[in-house]
C-alpha positions in Angstrom: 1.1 39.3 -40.8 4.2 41.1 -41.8 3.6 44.6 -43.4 4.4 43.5 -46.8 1.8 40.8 -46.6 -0.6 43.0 -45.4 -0.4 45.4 -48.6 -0.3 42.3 -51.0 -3.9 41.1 -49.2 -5.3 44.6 -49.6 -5.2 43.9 -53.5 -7.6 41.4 -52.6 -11.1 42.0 -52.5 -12.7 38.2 -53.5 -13.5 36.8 -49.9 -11.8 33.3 -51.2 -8.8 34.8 -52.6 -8.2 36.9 -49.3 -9.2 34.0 -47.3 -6.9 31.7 -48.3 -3.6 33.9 -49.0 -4.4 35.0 -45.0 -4.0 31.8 -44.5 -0.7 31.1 -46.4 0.8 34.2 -44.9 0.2 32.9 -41.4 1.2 29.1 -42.1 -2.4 28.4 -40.9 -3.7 24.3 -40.9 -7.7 25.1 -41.5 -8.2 21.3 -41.2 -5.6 21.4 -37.8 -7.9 24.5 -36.3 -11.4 22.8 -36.7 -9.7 19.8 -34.9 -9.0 22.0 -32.1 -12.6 23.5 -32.1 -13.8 21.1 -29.4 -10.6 21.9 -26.7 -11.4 25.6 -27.2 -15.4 24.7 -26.2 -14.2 23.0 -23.4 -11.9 25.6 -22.4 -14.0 28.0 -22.0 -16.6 25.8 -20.4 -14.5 25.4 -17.7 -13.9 29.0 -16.8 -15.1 30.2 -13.7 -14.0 33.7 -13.7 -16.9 36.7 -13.4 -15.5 39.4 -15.2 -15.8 38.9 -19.0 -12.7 40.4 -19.5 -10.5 38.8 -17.5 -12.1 35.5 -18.9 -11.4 36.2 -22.4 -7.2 36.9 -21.9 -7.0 33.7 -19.6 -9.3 32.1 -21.8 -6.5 32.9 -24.9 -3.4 32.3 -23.0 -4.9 28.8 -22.1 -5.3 28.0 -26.2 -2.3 29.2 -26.9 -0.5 26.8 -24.5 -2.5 23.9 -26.9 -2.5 25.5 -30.3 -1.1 23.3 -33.5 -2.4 25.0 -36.3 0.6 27.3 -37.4 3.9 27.9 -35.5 2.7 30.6 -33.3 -1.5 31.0 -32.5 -2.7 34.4 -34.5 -4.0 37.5 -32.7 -6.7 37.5 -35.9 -9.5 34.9 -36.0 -12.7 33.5 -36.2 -12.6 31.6 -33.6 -13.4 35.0 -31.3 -17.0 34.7 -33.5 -18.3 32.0 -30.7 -15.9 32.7 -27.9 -17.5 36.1 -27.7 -21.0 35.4 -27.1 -19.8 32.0 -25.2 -17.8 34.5 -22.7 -20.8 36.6 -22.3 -23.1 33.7 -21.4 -20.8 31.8 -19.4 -20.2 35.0 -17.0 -23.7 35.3 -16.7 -23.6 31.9 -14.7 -20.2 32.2 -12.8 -22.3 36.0 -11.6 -24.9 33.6 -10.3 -27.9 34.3 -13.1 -30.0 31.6 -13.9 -28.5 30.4 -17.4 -27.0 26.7 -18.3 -24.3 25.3 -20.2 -26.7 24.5 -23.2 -27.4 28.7 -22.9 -23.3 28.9 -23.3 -23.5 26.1 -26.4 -26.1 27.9 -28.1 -24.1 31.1 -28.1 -21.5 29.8 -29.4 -23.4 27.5 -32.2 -25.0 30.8 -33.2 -21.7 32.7 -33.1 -20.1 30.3 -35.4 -22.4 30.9 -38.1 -20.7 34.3 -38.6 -18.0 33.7 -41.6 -14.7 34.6 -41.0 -13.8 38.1 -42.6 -17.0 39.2 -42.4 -16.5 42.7 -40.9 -14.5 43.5 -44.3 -16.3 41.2 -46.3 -20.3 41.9 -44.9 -20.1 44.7 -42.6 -20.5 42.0 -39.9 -18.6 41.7 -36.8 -18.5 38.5 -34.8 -17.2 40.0 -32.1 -20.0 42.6 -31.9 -22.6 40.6 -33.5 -22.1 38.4 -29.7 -24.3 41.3 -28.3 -27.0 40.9 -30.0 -26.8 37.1 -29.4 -26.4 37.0 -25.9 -29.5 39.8 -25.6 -31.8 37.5 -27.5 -30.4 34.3 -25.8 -31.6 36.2 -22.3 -34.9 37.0 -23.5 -35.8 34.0 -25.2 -36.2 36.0 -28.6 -36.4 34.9 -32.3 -37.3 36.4 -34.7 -41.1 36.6 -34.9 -41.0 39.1 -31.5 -41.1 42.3 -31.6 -39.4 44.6 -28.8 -37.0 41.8 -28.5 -35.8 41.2 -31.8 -35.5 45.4 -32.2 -33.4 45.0 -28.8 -31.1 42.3 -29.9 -30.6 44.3 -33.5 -29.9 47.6 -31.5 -27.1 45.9 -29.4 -25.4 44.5 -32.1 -25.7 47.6 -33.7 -24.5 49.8 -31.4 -21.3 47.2 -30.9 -20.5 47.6 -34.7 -20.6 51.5 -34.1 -18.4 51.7 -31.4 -15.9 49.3 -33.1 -16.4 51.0 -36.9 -15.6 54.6 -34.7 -12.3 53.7 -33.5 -11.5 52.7 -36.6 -8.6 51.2 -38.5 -7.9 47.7 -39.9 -9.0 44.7 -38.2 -8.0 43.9 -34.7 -10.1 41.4 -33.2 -9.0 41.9 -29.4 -10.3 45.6 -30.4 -13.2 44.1 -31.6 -13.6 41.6 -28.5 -12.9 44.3 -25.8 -15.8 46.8 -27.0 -18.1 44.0 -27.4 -17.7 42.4 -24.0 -17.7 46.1 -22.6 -20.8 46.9 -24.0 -22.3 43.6 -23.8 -21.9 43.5 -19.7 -23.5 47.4 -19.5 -26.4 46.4 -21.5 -27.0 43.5 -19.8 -26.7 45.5 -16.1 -29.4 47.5 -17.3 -31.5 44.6 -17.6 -31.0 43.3 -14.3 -28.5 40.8 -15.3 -25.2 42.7 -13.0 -21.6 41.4 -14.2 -18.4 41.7 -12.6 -16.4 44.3 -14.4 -12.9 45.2 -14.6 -11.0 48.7 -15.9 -11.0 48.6 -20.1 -9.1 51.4 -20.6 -5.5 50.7 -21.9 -5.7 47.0 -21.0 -4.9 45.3 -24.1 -2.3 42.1 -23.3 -2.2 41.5 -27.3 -0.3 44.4 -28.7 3.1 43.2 -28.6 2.0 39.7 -30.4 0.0 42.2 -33.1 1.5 43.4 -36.9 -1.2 45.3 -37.0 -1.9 46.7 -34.0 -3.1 50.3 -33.9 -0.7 51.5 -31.6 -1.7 55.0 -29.6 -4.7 55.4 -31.6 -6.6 52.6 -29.8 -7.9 53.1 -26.9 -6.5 49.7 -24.9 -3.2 50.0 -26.3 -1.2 49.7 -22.8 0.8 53.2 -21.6 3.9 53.4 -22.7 6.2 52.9 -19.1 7.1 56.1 -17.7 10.7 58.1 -18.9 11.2 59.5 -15.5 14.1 58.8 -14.4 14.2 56.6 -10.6 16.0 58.7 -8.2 19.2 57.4 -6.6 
């Protein structure tokens, strides 16, 4: 959103209210992006990369190519609440661990219950709250255990911390970036060993984002060098 949209919204502090001017700002067809729901489930079942990170940018580029629900695709949305925890499982599999696609499904399902907003709204990331899905997805956990529920709440927690740390409004590649980060370290440590690529400076959103953070995050890409080439 343009800068003047973003300090009108910040006026808003009803969930409805901010949740539909958001939507009016961005030209966004809510009816247009559930119909795409099913192509962006399918997109990422189809991926067959390892590294989470590399999945999720490919796995954005390839929906933006399809995207119909406002002129240009936004950097902001909920649709990261189930391709989070989808990524996570799904890389699990292409790394050779013994999940299935109804593993991948039921990340996602579970990711979609978290509402749009909800890290302004709830305290409740769905970025980061993929951790704690994914952990109790692996270990078969609900909420009757005991060492596994406390290890599912203590990923997602520790996701929302890193993420409430670096602070600033909401970015959701920001958001998706720690999450996957931490979510293939916590899983290594398990047993469960993901391909992994460099996170530092990374970020292939930036230039698409308003509100991006700029210098103060740490993926925002370097800046390319001043030095002059010699002649």
């Amino acid at each position: 959103m343009k800068p003047e949209d973003v300090k009108a919204c910040q006026k808003l502090w009803k969930y409805q209210d901010f949740m539909d001017r958001t939507s009016e700002f961005q030209g966004l067809d809510r009816e247009k992006l559930k119909q795409m729901m099913p192509q962006m489930v399918k997109i990422l079942m189809d991926r067959r990369e390892k590294d989470p990170l590399i999945m999720y940018e490919r796995i954005i580029e390839e929906i933006r190519k399809i995207w119909t629900a406002s002129e240009s695709m936004p950097v902001h949305g909920g649709w990261h609440h189930f391709l989070v925890p989808g990524i996570l499982m799904q890389a699990l599999r292409n790394n050779g661990h013994d999940f299935t696609e109804e593993d991948v499904k039921e990340a996602m399902e579970r990711g979609r219950m978290i509402p749009g907003g909800g890290c302004g709204f709830q305290g409740v990331c769905g970025a980061g709250g993929a951790v704690g899905i994914v952990l109790s997805i692996v270990e078969r956990s609900n909420p009757v255990h005991k060492e596994e529920r406390s290890r599912a709440l203590m990923g997602t927690s520790e996701a929302y911390k890193r993420i409430a740390r670096i602070g600033g409004s909401r970015c959701c590649p920001l958001s998706t970036y720690t999450a996957l980060n931490l979510g293939a370290k916590v899983l290594e440590d398990m047993g469960y060993k993901l391909e992994l690529s460099k996170l530092s400076r990374r970020c292939t959103f930036s230039t698409l984002n308003d509100e991006c953070h700029g210098p103060t995050c740490p993926y925002y890409p370097r800046p390319p060098s001043n030095r002059s080439k010699p002649s």
